[in-house]
C-alpha positions in Angstrom: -45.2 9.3 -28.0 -45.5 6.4 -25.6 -44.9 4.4 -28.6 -41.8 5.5 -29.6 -40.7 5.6 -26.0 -41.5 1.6 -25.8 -39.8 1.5 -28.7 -36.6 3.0 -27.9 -36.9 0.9 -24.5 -37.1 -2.4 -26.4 -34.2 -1.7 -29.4 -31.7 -0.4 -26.2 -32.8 -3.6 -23.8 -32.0 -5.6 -26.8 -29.2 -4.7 -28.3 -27.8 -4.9 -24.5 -29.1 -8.3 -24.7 -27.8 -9.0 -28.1 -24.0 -7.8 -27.2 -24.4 -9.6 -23.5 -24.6 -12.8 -25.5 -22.1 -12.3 -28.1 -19.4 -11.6 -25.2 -20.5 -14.8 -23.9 -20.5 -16.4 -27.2 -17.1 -15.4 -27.3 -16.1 -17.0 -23.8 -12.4 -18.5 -24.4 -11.9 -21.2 -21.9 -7.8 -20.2 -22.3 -9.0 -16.7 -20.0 -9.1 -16.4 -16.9 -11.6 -14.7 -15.7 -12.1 -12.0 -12.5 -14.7 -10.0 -11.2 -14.1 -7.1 -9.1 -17.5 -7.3 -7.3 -18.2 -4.3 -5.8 -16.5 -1.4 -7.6 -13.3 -0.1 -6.3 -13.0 3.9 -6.2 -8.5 4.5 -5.0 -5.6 4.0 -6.6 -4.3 1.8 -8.0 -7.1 -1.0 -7.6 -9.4 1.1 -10.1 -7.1 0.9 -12.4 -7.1 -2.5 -12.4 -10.3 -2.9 -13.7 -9.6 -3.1 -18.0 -9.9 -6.5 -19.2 -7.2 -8.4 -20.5 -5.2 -5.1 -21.8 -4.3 -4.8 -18.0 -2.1 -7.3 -18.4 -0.9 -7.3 -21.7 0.2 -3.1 -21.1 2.0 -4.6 -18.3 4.2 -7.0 -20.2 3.0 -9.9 -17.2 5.2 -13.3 -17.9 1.5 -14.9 -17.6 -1.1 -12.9 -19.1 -4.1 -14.5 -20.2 -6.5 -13.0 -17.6 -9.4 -11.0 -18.0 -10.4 -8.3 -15.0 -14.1 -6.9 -15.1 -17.0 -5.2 -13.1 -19.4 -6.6 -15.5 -21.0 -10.1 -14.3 -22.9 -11.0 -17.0 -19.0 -10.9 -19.2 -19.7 -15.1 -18.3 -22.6 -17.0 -18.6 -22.8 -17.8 -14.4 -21.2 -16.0 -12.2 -19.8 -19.1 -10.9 -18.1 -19.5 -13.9 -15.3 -17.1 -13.1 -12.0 -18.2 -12.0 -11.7 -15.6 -8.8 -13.8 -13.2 -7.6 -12.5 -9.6 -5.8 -14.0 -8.0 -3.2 -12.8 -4.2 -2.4 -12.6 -4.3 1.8 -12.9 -0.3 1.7 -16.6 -0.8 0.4 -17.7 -3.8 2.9 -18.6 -1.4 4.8 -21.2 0.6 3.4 -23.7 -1.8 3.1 -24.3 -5.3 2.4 -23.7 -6.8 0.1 -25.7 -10.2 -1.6 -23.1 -13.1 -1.9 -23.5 -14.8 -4.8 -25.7 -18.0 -4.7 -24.1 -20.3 -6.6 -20.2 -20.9 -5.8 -17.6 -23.4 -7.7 -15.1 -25.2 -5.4 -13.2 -24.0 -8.3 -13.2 -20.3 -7.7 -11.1 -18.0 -5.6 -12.8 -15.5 -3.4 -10.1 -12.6 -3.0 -10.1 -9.8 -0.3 -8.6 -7.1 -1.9 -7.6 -3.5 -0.2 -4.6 -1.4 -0.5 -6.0 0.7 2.5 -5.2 0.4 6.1 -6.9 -1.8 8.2 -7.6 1.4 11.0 -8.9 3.1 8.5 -11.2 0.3 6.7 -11.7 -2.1 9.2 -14.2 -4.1 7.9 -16.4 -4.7 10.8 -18.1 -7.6 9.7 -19.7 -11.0 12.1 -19.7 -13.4 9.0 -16.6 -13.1 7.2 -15.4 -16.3 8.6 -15.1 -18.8 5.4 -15.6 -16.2 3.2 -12.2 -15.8 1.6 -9.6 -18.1 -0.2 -6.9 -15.5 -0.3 -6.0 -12.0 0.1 -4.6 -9.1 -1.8 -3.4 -6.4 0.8 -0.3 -4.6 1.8 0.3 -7.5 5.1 3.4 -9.4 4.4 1.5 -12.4 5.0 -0.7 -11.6 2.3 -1.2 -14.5 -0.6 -0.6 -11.6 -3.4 1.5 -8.6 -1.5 0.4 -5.1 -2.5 2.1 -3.3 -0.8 4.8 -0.2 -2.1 7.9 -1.1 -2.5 10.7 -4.1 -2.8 14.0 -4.2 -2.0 16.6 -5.3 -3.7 20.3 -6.2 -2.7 23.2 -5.6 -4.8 23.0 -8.1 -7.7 19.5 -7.2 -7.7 17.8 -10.0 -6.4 14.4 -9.2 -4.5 15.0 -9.8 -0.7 12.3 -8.1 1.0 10.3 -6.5 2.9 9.8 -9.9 4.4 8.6 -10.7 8.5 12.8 -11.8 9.0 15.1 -9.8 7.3 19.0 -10.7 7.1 20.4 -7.2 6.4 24.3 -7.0 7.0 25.2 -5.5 10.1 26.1 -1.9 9.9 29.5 -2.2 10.8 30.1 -4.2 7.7 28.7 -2.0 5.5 30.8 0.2 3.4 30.9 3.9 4.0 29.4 6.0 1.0 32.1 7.2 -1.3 32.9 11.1 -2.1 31.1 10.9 -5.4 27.6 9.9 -3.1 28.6 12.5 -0.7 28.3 15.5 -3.3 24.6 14.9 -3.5 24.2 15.8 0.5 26.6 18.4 -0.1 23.6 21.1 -0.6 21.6 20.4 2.5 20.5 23.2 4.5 17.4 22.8 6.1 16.9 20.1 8.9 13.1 18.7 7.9 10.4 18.4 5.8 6.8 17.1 5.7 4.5 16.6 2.5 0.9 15.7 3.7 -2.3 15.7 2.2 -4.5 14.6 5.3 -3.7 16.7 8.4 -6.9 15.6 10.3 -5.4 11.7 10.9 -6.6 10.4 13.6 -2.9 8.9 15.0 -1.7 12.7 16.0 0.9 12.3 13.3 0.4 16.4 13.3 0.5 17.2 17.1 3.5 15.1 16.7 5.2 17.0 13.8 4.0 20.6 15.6 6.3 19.3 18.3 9.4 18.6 16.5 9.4 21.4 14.3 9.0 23.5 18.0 11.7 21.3 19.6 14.2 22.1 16.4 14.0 25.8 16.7 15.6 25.7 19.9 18.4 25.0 17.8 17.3 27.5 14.8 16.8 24.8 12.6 13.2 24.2 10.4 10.5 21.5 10.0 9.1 22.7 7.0 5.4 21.7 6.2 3.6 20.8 3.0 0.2 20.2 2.4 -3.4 21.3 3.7 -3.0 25.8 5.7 0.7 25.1 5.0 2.7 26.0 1.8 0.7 23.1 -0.7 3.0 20.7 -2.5 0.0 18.9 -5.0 0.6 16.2 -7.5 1.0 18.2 -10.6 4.1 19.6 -9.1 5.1 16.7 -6.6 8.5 16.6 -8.9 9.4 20.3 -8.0 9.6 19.2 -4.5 11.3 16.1 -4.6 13.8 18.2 -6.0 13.5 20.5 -3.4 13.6 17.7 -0.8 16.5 16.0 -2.2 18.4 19.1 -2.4 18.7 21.1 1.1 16.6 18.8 3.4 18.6 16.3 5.5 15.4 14.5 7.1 12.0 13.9 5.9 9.1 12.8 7.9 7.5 9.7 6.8 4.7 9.9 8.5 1.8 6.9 8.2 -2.0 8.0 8.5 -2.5 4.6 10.4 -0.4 2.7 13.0 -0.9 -0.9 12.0 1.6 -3.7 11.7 3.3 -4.0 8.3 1.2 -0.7 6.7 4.2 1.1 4.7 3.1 3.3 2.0 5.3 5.7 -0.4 5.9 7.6 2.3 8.8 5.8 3.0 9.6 5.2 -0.9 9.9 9.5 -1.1 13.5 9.8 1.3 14.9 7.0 0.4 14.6 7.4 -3.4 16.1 10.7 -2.7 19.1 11.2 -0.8 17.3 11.7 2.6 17.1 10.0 5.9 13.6 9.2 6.7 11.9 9.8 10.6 9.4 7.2 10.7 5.9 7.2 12.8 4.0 4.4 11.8 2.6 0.6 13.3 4.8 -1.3 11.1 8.0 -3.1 12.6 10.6 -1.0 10.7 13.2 -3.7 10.5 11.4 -5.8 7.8 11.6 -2.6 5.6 15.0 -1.0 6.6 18.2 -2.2 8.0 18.7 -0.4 11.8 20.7 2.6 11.5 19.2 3.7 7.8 16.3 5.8 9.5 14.9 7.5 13.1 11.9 5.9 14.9 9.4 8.5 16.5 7.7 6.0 18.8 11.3 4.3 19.9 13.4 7.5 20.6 10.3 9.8 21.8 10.8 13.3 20.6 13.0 15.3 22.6 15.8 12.5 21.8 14.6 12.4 18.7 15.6 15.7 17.8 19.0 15.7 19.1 20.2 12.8 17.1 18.7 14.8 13.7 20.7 17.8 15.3 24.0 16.4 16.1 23.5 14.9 12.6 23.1 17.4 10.7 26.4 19.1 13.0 28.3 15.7 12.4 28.6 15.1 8.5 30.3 11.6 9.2 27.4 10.5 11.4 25.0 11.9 8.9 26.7 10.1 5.9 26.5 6.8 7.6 22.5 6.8 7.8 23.5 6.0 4.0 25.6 3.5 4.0 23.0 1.1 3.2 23.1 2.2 -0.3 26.4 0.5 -1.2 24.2 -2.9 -0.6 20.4 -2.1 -1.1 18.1 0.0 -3.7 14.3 0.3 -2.8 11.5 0.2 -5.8 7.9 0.2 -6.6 6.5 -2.9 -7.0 5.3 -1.7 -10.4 8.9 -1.3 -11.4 9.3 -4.8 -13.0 6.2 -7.6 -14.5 8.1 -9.7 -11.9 6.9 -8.2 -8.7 3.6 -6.1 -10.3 0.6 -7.0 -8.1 -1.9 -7.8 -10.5 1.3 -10.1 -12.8 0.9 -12.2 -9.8 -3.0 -12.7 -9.4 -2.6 -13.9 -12.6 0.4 -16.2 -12.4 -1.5 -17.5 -9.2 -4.7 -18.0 -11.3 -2.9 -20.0 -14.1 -0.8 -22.6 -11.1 -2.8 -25.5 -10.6 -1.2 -26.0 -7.4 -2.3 -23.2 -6.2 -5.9 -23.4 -7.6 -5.9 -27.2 -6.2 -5.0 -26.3 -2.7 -7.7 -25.6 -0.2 -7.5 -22.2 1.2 -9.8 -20.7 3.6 -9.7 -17.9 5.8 -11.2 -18.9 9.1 -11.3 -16.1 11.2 -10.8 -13.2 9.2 -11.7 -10.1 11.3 -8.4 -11.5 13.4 -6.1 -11.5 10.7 -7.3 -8.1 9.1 -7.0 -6.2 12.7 -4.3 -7.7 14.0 -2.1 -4.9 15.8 -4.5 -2.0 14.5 -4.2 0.7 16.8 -4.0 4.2 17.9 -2.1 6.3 20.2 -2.7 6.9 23.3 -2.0 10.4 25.4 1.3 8.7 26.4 2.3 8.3 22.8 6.2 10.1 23.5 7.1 7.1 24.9 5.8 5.0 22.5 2.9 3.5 24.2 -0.3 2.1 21.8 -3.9 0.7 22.6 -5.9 -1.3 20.8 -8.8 0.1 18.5 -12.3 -0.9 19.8 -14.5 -2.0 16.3 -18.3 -2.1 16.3 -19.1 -5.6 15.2 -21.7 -5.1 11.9 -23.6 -7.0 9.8 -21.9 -7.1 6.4 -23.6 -10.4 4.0 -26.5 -11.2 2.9 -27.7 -14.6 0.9 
């Protein structure tokens, strides 16, 4: 028995061996090749992960990259052209750098997540990283949500400046846009999956949908004790949303500069005016008059401008005007703005490859602005988050 158990033991540990070494035999110095080092566990960085048929089902102008988990896919791990590292997982526990690193090589901080959330509290990260993949504008490869595009469909944003037109010179929406609003009837609506966010997005919402029926009008609520809007059916209530809601609360789970998520994507891809509560500087995003700020107009006021809205059909019809000059997209619309396209256009530019990044103080840029709101938070007021430094590396 112990035999055939050794037995077993050495034919597996072999034939791992065996195809180990015909991967590498089949090393073509044409790839370029990533590894995600410590495996990512969200959407849509797992899916990421797939070799080169990542970037092949993408269509990507520059495709000859090759994404794995699997270190031993080269013969040294110096060997591979960038190496990812998955900020939500820094955390958990350290990690051991490896020892040998090529001038050569990118090391790429990647997370999609906020920085309140996942704020890597690491002492030694300065020097670590060559570039970053995150949702900052200032990002080297942005992965964010969405572009923005202006009417010959050229991508102009979200950038730190934005040149939008000034709303008096843009065009009111015509009758044709007009019949899609002409259904509204309910003032608000909410989808959330989180409600225990530690930014009193909630306590927030609790208050306008109380503040809006003093004027019998509804906040309605979906997600977690409320009437539950999941993913199977999320198309049931966009419909619903575009339909009879005038405003929709896009409510982030973090307040942190430039962290927009589809949550703004949801009313402006469908015929709503969004309420925004979020960390980001909404102008890089949206042109002024196009949405409501909670943290600008506090929430008393803001309820009176959604009210006289909603009584006003030509002041609610110009929140829109913005659409006779704009459209907003994924960034997974088009191989031209896809996330992962551009990793691997970077990899493949020698200047960029050449040129002698490095990330000094890291823990600065990745925290900058993170916050959470005070007691004080109607009128807009934010502190700063207090991280506990930790030990992240070892080598």
């Amino acid at each position: 028995m112990i035999k055939k158990i050794l037995l077993v033991t050495f034919t597996t540990t072999l034939c791992s061996l065996i195809i180990v070494r015909l991967i590498q035999i089949a090393f073509d110095t044409n790839l370029k090749y990533i590894l995600v080092f410590n495996d990512p566990h969200r959407s849509p960085i797992k899916e990421m992960i797939g070799d080169r048929s990542l970037f092949l089902k993408k269509k990507c102008p520059v495709s000859n990259c090759y994404i794995t988990k699997i270190k031993s896919v080269v013969r040294r791990i110096s060997d591979f052209d960038a190496i990812m590292f998955y900020g939500p997982k820094l955390d958990k526990k350290p990690l051991i750098l490896p020892k040998d690193r090529s001038n050569q090589q990118k090391y790429i901080f990647l997370s999609g997540e906020s920085a309140v959330n996942y704020p890597v509290r690491c002492r030694n990260l300065r020097g670590v990283f060559n570039w970053t993949m995150t949702y900052k504008l200032n990002s080297d490869i942005y992965l964010g949500y969405l572009i923005i595009r202006n009417i010959t469909g050229s991508i102009i944003g979200p950038k730190p400046i934005m040149h939008w037109l000034k709303w008096e010179d843009m065009k009111p929406i015509d009758n044709a846009f007009k019949k899609n609003l002409e259904g509204k009837i309910y003032a608000a609506a909410w989808f959330v999956s989180n409600k225990h966010a530690a930014n009193k997005r909630r306590e927030i919402a609790l208050q306008i949908q109380d503040e809006l029926s003093d004027y019998n009008m509804t906040l309605d609520i979906f997600g977690p004790g409320e009437v539950n809007c999941p993913r199977n059916i999320n198309l049931v209530c966009l419909s619903l949303l575009e339909r009879y809601y005038y405003f929709y609360l896009s409510f982030e789970n973090s307040l942190i500069d430039d962290y927009v998520t589809e949550k703004l994507l949801t009313p402006l891809q469908h015929y709503t005016v969004p309420v925004v509560y979020g960390g980001a500087n909404y102008t890089r995003f949206m042109p002024e008059g196009s949405y409501l700020d909670v943290r600008t107009l506090g929430i008393k006021m803001l309820v009176e401008k959604m009210v006289a809205a909603i009584r006003n059909k030509t002041m609610y019809y110009d929140f829109f005007r913005w659409t006779n000059h704009y459209s907003y997209h994924t960034v997974y619309e088009s191989p031209m703005t896809d996330p992962q396209c551009e990793l691997c256009r970077k990899l493949n530019d020698k200047n960029s490859m050449k040129e002698v990044t490095i990330i000094e103080n890291f823990s600065a840029w990745w925290r900058s602005k993170a916050c959470f709101d005070s007691d004080n938070y109607k009128n807009g007021s934010l502190e700063p988050l207090n991280f506990v430094k930790v030990t992240c590396w070892k080598y």
